[in-house]
N, C-alpha and C positions, 0 to 999 in steps of 0.2 A: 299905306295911305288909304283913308276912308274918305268915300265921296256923299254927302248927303243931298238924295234930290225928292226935293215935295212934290208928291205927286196927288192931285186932288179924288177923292173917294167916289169910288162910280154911284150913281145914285141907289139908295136902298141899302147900303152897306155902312155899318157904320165906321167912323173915322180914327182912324191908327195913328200909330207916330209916321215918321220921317221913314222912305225906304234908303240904305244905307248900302253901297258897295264896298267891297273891300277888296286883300288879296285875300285867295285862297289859301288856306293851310291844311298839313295833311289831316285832322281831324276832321275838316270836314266833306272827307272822300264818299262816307257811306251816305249820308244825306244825301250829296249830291248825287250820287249812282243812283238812290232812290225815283229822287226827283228825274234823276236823264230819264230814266225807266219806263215812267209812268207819265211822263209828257209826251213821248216819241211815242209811247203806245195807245194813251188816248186817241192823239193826232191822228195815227194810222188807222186806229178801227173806225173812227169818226167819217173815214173816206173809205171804209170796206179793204184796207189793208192788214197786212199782219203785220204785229210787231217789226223795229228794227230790229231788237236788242231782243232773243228769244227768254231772257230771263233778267233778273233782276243783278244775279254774277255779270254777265251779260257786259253790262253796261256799269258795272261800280266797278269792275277791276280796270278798264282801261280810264277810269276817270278818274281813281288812284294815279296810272301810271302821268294823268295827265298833270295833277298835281304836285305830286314828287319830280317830277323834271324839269332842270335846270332851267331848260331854254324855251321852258312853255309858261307865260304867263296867265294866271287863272285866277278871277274872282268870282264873288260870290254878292247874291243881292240878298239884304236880310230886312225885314221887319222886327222892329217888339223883339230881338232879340232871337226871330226863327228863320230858317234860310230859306228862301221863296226861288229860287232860278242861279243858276249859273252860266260862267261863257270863258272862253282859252282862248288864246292867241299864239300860233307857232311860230318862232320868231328863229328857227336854227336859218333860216335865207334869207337873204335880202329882200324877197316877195312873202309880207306878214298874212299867215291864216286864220280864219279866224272859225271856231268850233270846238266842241256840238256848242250852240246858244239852246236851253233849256229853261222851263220856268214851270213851277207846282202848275198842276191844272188849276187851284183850288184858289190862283192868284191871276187867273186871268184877266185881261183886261185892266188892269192897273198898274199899268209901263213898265212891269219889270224888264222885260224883253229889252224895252226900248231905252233903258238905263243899263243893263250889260251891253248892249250895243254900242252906245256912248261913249262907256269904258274902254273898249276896244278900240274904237275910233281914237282918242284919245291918248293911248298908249303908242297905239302905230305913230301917232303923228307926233310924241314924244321924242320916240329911236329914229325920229326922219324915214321910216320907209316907205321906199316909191312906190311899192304896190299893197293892196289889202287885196285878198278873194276870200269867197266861200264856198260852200257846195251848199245849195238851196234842198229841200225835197218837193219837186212838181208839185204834187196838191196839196201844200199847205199853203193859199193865196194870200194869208196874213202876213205871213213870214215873207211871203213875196216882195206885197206892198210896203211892206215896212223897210226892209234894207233896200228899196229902191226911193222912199220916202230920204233915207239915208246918205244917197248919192250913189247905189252900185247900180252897174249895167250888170243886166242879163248879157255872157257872150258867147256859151253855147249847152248843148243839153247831153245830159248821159242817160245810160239806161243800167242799172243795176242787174247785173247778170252772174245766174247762179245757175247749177247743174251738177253732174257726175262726173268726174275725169276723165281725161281724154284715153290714156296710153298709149301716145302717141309717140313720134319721133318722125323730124323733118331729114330726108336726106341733104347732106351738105352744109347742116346746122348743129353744131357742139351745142349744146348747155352744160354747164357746170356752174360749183359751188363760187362765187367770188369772193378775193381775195384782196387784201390791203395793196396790192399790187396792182390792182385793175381798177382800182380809184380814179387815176388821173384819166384813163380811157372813159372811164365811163361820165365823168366829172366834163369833160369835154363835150361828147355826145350829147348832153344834157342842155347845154352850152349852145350848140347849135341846133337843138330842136325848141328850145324852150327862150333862150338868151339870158341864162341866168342860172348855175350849178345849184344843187340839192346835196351838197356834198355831205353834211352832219348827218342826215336822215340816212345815206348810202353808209357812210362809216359807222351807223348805230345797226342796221342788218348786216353789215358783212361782221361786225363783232357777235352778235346774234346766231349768225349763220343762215337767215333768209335770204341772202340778196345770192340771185344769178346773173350770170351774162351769156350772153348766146356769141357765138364765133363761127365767122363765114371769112372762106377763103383765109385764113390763117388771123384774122382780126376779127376783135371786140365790135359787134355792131347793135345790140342789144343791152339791159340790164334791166332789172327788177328787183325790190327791194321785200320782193315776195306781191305775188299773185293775189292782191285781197283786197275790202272795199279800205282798209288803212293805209295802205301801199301804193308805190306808183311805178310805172314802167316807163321805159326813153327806148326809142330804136328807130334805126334807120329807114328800114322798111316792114309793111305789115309784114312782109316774110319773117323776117326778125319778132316779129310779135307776136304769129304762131309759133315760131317754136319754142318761147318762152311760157305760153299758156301751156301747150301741150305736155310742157314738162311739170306743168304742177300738177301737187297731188290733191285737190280737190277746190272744192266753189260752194262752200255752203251758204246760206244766205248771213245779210244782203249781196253775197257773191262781190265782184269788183265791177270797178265801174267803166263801160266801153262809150266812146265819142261818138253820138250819132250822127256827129258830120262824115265820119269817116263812113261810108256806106259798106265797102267792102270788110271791112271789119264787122260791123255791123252782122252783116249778114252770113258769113263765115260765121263767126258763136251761133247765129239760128239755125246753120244747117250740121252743125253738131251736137246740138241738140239743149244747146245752153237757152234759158227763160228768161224772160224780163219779169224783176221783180218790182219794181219802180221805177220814175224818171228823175232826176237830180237836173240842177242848172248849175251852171255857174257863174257864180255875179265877182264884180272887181270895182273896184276904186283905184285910181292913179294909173300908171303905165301897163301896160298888155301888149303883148306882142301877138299874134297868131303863130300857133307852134307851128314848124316846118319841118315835121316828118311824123312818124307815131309814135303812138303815146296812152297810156290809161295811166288819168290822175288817181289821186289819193284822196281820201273824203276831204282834205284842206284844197285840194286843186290840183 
């Protein structure tokens, strides 16, 4: 289904057809990886940052994976027949995400943004779901205004953190590989930190073989779906969340993403020696809970 929306020409440009959403299909992976590329890296040098995506691989192989999967809905904004911005929606939970939103530099300021956003909107409220989120990046104050033009609250902030491996190990804390077995434990924990299972996402790493879970006192009180800014962690206690970090094997950037509400957490990755590479927010439409216990989201939340 194509959506057509007139959007009028910024002055001194001259006037095109109709900008035109559609879904995505796999042909148009590499364009899009293009376009992720080169708009996250604009953005970022523009505020004295480095890239997200350290390459143009980077960012068109997960935006392949994003198009090829089942349960991610992806369109694509096109003029005259050329594709100007893309935007996903993850739709494996009940709580719909929505990312990367993308758009050519070279089409700024003429709604594309504000037309994959739409779409998104639209879809979620299609499938009925009660929540939408995002992961914002702090100094992009457009992208701010705009999804808050949209309806989302800002409801807390992260900090991107990258560094060198720990080598570490907690006494009285197992890590190991998880298994289709430690689903319902972990699907649970989830449950009550979050009020709402990530079950697809957990049974697509444990098939993978990213996901761990950490075990105290003979139970599951931890999982991760792998350590990274794609991935997300659940657990009990910070204890539980260092010895899941500790056991990864590395943090390149944008490294994952730590809750600055949590302080102690916080401040634990700075005193081993982990960086902030940037600040992320997270914004929501519909229902939210305040998680109750820890937690490192996954760039959808």
């Amino acid at each position: 289904m194509a959506i057509l929306v007139r959007v009028p020409p910024r002055l001194g440009r001259q006037e095109s057809g109709a900008l035109r959403v559609r879904e995505a299909v796999h042909a148009d992976w590499r364009e899009c990886g293009r376009i992720c590329y080169e708009a996250f890296a604009t953005v970022a040098r523009g505020h004295g940052f480095p890239p997200d995506f350290p390459s143009f691989e980077a960012a068109a192989l997960p935006i392949r994976g994003l198009i090829d999967h089942r349960r991610i809905y992806g369109v694509v904004a096109e003029r005259d027949g050329r594709i100007q911005g893309s935007s996903f929606l993850d739709e494996r939970s009940i709580i719909s995400a929505i990312g990367p939103v993308s758009v050519d530099p070279t089409c700024q300021d003429e709604g594309v943004g504000r037309a994959l956003m739409n779409a998104m909107i639209a879809r979620a409220a299609e499938r009925r779901a009660p929540g939408v989120r995002l992961i914002q990046v702090a100094y992009h104050n457009r992208s701010l205004c705009l999804y808050a033009k949209l309806g989302f609250d800002v409801r807390a902030t992260f900090a991107a953190m990258h560094g060198e491996p720990f080598g570490l190990a907690l006494p009285g804390y197992a890590v190991r590989t998880a298994t289709s077995d430690d689903a319902p434990a972990c699907n649970a924990l989830c449950v009550r930190v979050h009020g709402f299972e990530r079950a697809e996402e957990l049974d697509e790493a444990i098939a993978a073989g990213t996901a761990r879970v950490v075990e105290r006192l003979g139970r599951i009180t931890g999982y991760t779906t792998a350590i990274s800014y794609f991935s997300h962690s659940v657990a009990e206690t910070n204890d539980d969340l260092f010895a899941l970090i500790c056991a990864a094997g590395g943090f390149g950037t944008p490294g994952f993403l730590v809750p600055l509400g949590n302080a102690q957490l916080f401040r634990w990755c700075l005193a081993h020696r982990l960086r902030v590479f940037f600040l992320t927010n997270l914004m929501t439409t519909g229902i939210y809970q305040e998680p109750r216990g820890a937690y490192l989201p996954s760039v959808g939340y």
